[in-house]
N, C-alpha and C positions, 0 to 999 in steps of 0.2 A: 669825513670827520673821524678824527682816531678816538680809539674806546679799548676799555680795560673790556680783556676776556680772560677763560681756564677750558683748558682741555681735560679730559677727563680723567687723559693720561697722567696729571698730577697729583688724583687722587684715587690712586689704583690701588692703594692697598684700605681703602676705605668701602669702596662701590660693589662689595663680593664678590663671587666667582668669576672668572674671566673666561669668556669664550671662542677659545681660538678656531679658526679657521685652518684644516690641514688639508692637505690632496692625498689620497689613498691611490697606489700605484698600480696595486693589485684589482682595485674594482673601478681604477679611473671614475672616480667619484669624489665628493668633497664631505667630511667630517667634521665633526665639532668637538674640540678637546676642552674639558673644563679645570679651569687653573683652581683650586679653595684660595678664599681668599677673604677675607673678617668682611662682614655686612654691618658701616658702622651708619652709612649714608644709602638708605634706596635712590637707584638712580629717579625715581618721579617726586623724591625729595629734594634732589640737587638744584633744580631751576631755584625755590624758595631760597632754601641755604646761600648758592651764588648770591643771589641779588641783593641778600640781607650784610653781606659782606662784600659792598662794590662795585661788581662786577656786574657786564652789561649784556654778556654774551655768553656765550658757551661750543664746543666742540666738542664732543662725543664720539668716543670708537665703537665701532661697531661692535666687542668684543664686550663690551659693559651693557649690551641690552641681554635683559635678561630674559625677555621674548619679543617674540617679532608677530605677535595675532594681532590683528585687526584690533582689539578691545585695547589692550595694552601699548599700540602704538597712539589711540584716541586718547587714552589717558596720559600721554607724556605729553601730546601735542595741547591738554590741556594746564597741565603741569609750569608749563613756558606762559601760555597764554596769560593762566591769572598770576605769574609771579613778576610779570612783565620784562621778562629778559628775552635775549632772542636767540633762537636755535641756529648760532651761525651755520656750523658744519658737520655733517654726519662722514667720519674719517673711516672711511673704508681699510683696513688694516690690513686685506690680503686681494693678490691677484698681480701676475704676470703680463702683462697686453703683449711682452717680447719671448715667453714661453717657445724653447723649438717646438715643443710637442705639440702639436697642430689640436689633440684631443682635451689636452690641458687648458690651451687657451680658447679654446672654443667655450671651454666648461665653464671659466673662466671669467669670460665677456657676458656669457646670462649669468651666473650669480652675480656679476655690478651691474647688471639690467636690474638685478629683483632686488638689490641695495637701493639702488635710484629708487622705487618703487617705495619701498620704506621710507627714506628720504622724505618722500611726499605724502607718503602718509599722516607720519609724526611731523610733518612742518617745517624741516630741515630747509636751511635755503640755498644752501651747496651741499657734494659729495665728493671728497678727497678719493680719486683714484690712483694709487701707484703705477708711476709710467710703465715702470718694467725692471727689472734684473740684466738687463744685459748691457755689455760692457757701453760708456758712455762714448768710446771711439769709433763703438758702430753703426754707421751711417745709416746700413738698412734696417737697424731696428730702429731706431729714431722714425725714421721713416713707416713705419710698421705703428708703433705706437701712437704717431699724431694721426696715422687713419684710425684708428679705435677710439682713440679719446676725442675726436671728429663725431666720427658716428653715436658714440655714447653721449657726447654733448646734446645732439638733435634729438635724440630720444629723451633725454632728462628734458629738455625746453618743453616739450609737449606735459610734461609732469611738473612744469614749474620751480625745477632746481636746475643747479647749476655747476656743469661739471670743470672739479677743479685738481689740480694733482701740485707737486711739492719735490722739492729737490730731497727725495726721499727716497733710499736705494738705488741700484749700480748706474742706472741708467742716465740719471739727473744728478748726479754726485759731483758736477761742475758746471757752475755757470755755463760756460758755453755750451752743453750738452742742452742746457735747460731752455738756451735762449732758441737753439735750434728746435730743440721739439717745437718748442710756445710757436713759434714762425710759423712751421708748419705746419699745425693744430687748427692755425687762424684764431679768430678773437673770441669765440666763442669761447676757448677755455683756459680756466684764469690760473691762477698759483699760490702757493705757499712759501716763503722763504723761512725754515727753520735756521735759526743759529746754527743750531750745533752739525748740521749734517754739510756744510763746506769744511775742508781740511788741507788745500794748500796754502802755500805760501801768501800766497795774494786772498787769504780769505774774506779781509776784510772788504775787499775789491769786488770780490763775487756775492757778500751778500748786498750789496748798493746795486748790481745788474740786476737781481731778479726783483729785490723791494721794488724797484721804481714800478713792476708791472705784478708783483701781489694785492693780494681782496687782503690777504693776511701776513703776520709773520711772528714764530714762535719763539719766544722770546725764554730760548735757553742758555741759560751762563753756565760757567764754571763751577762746581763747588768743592769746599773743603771738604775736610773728611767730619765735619761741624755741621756741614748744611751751607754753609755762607758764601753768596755767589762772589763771584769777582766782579766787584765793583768794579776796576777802572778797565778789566774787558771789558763787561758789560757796555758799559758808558762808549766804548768805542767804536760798538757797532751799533748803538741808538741814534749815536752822532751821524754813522753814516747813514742810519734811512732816514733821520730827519732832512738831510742832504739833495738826497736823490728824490724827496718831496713825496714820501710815502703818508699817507691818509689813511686808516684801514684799522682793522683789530689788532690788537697788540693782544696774544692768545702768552699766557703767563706760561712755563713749563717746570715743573719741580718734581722730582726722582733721589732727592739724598734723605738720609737718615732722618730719625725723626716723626714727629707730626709732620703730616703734609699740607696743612691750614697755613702751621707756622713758617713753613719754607716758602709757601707764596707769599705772605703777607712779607719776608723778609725780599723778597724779588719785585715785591710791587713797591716797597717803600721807596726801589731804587727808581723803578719807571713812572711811576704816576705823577711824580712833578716834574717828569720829561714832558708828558705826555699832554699836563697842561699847556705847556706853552708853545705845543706845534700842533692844537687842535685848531 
């Protein structure tokens, strides 16, 4: 059944400080860089807010939690509970699975273990892993990455979430790159098809191959220098996952000028009466 969702990434200049993920060279160690950024929505406000404006679901980057204790993960997982919307995906924002650096990606692979872990904590029912950074024509990273995202799958099943990753950076930057990992991942881990991250020729072509086999897909258009998506892209590639018989989240994405309320509401006006008639 498809459902109106928001990432959180749509309303990032709303949810405060952003807390990036960095790799330190020197201590081969992982940091935390904090972006300032207006606190107009606490994130354990957002479930309320969402649901009271439509939406069914939510995705969450990892960079808008503004802690990871114990007490503060119980309270977002209550946060979802009584506003009755559901915690589709805790979007993992950093980590290489195709890293040369052996020390990197090791480091790596337990910080998405101890992501997973939060995941379940706060109720999350997927965790968006980045396949990898390297180039999508190479075989043996492909290869490298569905063993990791393999093995990270098995360990999130025993935690109850469900590992999922997205044609998101070098690795998965082409359908076929995407369909080859997925194959060799096995079924266990599912996908994302963002709009906007296919960019040749045939894009509309590659986002209909991965829809047909996403839980989700982010539904990002074009915008003016106004805010205002393009409609008849937009429409073009609705047509095509309505096509390929895509069922799933329709996760809203909005980054232009403006209120950010106002740029979904102007992106949902276009999708929501798609979205009736292929529920």
């Amino acid at each position: 059944m498809s459902y109106l969702s928001i990432s959180t990434w749509s309303l990032h200049r709303n949810l405060g400080p952003l807390h990036w993920t960095v790799w330190d060279n020197e201590t081969n160690t992982h940091l935390t860089q904090i972006q300032d950024q207006p606190l107009l929505t606490p994130l354990l406000e957002l479930p309320a807010e969402a649901a009271s404006r439509g939406y069914h679901a939510l995705e969450v980057c990892h960079f808008h939690f503004p802690s990871t204790e114990f007490d503060y993960l119980e309270q977002l997982r209550r946060s979802f509970d009584e506003s009755a919307i559901k915690f589709d995906t805790l979007l993992l924002d950093y980590g290489d699975l195709t890293a040369p650096d052996a020390t990197k990606r090791s480091a790596d692979l337990n910080l998405i273990r101890n992501w997973i872990d939060i995941a379940s904590h706060c109720g999350a029912k997927q965790i968006r892993v980045i396949a990898g950074e390297a180039s999508p024509n190479d075989h043996q990273a492909i290869q490298l990455s569905a063993s990791a995202l393999s093995e990270l799958a098995q360990y999130a099943a025993s935690k109850n979430v469900h590992v999922i990753t997205e044609n998101f950076k070098a690795l998965t930057s082409t359908s076929e790159s995407s369909l080859q990992l997925l194959a060799q991942a096995g079924k266990d881990v599912g996908f994302i098809t963002d709009f906007g991250n296919y960019h040749s020729a045939d894009k509309i072509s590659e986002i209909g191959d991965t829809a047909a086999l996403s839980v989700s897909i982010h539904v990002k258009p074009s915008y003016n220098e106004a805010g205002f998506p393009d409609q008849e892209e937009l429409l073009s590639y609705l047509t095509k996952v309505e096509q390929v018989g895509f069922k799933g989240a329709y996760v809203l994405i909005y980054d232009g000028p403006g209120d950010m309320w106002e740029g979904l509401e102007r992106v949902k006006a276009i999708v929501e009466p798609f979205i009736l008639t292929v529920r």
